[in-house]
KEPATOR-620788 format. One record per residue: residue number from 1; x, y, z of N, C-alpha, C in turn. Coordinates in nm, 3 decimals. Each point is the difference from the previous one (the first is absolute). Layout:
BEGIN
ATOM num      nX      nY      nZ     caX     caY     caZ      cX      cY      cZ
ATOM NUM       X       Y       Z       X       Y       Z       X       Y       Z
...
This chain:
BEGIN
ATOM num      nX      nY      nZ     caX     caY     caZ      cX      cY      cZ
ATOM   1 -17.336  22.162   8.647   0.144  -0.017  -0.007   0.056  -0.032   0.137
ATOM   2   0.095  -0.084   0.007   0.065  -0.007   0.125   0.089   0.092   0.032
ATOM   3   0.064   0.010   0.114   0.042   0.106   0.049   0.176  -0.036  -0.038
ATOM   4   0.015  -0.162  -0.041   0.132  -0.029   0.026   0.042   0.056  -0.196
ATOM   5  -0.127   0.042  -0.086  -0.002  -0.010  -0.127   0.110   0.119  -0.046
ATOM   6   0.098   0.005  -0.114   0.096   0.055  -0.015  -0.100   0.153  -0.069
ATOM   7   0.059   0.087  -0.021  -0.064   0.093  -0.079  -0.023  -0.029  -0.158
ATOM   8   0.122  -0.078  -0.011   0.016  -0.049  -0.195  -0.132  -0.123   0.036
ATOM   9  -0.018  -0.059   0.082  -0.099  -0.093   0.025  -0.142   0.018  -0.037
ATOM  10  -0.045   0.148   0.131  -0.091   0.103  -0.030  -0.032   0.042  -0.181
ATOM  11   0.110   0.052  -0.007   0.014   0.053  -0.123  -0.086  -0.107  -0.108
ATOM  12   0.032  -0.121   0.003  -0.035  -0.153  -0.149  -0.125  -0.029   0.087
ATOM  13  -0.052   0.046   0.104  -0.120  -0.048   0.039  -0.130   0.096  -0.031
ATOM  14   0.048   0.116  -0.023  -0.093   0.143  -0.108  -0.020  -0.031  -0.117
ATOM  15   0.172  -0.062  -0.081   0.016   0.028  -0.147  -0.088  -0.131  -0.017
ATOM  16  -0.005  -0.110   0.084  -0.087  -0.100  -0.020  -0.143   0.013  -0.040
ATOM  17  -0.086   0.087   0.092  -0.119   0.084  -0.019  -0.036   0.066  -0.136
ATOM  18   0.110   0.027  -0.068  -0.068   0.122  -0.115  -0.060  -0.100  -0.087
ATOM  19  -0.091   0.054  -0.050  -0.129  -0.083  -0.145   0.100  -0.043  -0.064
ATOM  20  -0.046  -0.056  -0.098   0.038  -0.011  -0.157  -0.062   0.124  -0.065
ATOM  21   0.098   0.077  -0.092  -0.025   0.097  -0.072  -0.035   0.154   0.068
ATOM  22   0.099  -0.029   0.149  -0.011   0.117   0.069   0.164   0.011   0.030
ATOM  23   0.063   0.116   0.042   0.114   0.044   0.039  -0.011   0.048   0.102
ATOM  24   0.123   0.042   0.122  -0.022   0.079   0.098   0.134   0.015  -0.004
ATOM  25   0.049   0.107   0.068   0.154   0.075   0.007   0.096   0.028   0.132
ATOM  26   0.091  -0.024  -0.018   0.114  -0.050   0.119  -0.029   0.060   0.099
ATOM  27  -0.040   0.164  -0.021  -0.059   0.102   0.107  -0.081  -0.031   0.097
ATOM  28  -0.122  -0.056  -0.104  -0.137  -0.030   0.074   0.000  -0.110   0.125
ATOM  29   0.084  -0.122  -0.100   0.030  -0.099   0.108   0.059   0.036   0.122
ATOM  30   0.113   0.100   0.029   0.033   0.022   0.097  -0.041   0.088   0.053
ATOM  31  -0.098   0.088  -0.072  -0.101   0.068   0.114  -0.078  -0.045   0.074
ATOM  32  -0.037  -0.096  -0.058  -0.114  -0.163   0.020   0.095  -0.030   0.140
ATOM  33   0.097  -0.083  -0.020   0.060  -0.050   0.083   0.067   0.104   0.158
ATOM  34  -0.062   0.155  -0.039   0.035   0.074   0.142   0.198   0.049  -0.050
ATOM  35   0.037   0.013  -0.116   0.095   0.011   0.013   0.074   0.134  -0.113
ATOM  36  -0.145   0.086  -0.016   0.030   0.045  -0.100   0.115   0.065  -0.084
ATOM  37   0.108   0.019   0.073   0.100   0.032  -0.098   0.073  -0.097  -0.042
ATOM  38  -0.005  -0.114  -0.007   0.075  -0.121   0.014  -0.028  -0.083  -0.179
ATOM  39  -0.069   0.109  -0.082  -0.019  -0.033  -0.175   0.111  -0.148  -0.022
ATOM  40   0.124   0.063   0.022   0.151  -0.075  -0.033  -0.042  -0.074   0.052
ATOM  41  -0.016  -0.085   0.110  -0.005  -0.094   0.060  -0.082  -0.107  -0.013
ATOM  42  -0.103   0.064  -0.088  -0.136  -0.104  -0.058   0.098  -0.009  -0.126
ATOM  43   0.047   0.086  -0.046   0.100  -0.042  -0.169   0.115  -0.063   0.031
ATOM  44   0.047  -0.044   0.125   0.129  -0.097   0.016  -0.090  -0.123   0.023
ATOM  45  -0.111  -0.030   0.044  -0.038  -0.144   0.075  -0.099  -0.037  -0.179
ATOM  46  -0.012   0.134  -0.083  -0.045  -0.059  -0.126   0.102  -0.107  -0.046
ATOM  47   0.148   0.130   0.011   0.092  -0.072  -0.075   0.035  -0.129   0.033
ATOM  48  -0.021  -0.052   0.154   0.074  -0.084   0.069  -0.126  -0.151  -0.006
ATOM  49  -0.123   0.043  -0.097  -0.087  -0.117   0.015   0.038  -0.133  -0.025
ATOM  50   0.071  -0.045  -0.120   0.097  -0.086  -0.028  -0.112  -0.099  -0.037
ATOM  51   0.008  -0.141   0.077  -0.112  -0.107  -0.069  -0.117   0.038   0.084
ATOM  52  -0.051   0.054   0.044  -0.121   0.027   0.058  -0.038   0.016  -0.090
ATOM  53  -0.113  -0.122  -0.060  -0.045   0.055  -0.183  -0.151   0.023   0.041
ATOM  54  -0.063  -0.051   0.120  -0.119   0.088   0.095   0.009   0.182   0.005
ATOM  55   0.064   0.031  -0.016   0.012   0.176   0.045   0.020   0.027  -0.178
ATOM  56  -0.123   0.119  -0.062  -0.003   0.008  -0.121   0.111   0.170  -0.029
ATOM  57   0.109  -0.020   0.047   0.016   0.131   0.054   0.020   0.056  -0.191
ATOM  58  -0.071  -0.042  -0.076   0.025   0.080  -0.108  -0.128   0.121  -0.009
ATOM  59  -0.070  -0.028   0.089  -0.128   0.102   0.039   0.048   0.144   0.094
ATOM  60   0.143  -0.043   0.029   0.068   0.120   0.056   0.069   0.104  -0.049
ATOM  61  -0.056   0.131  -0.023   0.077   0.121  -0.053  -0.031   0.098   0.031
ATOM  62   0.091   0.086  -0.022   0.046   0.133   0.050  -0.122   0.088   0.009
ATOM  63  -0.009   0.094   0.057  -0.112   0.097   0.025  -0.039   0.071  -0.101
ATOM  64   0.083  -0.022  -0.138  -0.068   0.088  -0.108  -0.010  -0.122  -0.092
ATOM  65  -0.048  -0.134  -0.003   0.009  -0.060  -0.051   0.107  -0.101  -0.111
ATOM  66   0.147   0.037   0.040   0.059  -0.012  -0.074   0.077  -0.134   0.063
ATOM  67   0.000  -0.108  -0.121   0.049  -0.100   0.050   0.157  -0.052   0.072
ATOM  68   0.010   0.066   0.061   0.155   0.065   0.039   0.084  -0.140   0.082
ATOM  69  -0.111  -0.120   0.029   0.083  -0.131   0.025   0.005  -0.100  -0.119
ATOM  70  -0.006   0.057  -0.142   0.030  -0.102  -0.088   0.095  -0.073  -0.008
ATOM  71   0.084   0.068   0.035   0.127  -0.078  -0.019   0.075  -0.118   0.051
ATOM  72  -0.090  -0.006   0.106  -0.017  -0.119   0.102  -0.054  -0.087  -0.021
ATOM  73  -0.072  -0.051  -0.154  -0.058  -0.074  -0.021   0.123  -0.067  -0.096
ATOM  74  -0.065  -0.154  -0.014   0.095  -0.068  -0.123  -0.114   0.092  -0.113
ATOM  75   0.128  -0.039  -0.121  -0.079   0.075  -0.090  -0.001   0.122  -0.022
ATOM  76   0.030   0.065  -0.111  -0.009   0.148  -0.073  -0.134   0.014   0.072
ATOM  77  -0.140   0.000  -0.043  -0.110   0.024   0.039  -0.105  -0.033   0.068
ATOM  78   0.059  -0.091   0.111  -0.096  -0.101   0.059  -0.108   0.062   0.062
ATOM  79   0.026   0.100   0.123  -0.048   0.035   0.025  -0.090   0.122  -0.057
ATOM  80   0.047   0.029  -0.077  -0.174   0.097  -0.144  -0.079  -0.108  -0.034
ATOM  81   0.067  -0.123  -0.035  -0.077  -0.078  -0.081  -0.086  -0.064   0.144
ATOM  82   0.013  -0.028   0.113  -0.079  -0.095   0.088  -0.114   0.144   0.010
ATOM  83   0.054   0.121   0.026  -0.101   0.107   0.040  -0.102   0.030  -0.121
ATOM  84   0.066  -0.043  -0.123  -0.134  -0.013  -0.124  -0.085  -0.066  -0.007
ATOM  85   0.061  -0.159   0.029  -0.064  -0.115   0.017  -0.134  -0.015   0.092
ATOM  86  -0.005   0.142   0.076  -0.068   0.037   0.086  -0.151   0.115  -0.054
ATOM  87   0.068   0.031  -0.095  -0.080   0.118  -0.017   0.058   0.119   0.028
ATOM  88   0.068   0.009   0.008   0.082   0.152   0.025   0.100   0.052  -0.095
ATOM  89  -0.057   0.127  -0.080   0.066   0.058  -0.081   0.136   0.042   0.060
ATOM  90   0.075   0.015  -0.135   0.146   0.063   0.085   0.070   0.086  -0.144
ATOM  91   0.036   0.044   0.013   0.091   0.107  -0.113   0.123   0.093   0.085
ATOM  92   0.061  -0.044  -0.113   0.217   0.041   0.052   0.004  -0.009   0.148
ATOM  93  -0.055  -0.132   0.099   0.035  -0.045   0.101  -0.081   0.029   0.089
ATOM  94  -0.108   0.074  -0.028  -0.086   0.098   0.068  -0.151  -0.061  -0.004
ATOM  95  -0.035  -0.037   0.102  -0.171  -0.015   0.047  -0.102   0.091  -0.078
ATOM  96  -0.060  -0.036  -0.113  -0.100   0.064  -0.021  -0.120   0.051   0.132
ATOM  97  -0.079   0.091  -0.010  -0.116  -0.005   0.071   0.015  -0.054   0.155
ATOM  98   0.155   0.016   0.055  -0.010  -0.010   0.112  -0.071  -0.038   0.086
ATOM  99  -0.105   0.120   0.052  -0.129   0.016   0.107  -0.095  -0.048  -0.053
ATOM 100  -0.005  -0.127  -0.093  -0.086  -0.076  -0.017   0.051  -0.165   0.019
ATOM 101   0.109   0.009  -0.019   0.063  -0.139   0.096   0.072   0.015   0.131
ATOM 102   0.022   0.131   0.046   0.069  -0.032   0.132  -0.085  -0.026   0.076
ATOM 103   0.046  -0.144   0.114  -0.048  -0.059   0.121   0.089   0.113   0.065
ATOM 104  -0.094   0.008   0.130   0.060   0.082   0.121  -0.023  -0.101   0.120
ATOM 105   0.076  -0.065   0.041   0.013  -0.062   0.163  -0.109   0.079   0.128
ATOM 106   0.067   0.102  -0.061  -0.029   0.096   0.167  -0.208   0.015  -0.016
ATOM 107  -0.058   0.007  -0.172  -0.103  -0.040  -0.024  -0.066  -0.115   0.013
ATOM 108   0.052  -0.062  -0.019  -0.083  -0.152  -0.029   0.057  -0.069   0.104
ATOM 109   0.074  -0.003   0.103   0.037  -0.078   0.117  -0.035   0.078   0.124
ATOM 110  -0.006   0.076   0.006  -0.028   0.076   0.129  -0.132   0.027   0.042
């Protein structure tokens, strides 16, 4: 990363990284990124992705799995349906089996 790189920058250059049919959570990223209390701040630069259709930020959710940036998607269900499309169970908004799809940054990059 460059040094001139914004943090929301940082931020779509992690969410870029995650698999297909893996998740990782606003927390992690910004623990990843050295910033750990800063959750909100990975969930404002989710919200703020806009056409960056490179950054899959529908692989991004909350620490108990709960899809808590849906609403930010076009679409009643876009984002359940891209995270199915994947392989990833979900029921009343909620990540099945979690700790079997969460990517961890601070694991697999460090």
């Amino acid at each position: 990363m460059k040094k001139s790189d914004s943090f929301f920058d940082k931020v779509y250059e992690v969410v870029r990284l995650v698999p297909s049919g893996k998740v990782t959570s606003y927390g992690l990223i910004a623990t990843y990124l050295g910033a750990a209390k800063s959750a909100r701040v990975v969930g404002w630069a989710m919200n703020n992705v806009g056409d960056l259709e490179d950054v899959p930020a529908h692989r991004v959710v909350n620490k108990k799995g709960l899809l808590t940036g849906k609403h930010h998607f076009d679409g009643v269900n876009l984002m359940q349906q891209l995270l199915e499309n994947e392989g990833i169970v979900i029921v009343d908004n909620q990540i099945q089996n979690l700790e079997k799809v969460l990517w961890n940054p601070i694991e697999e990059l460090s």
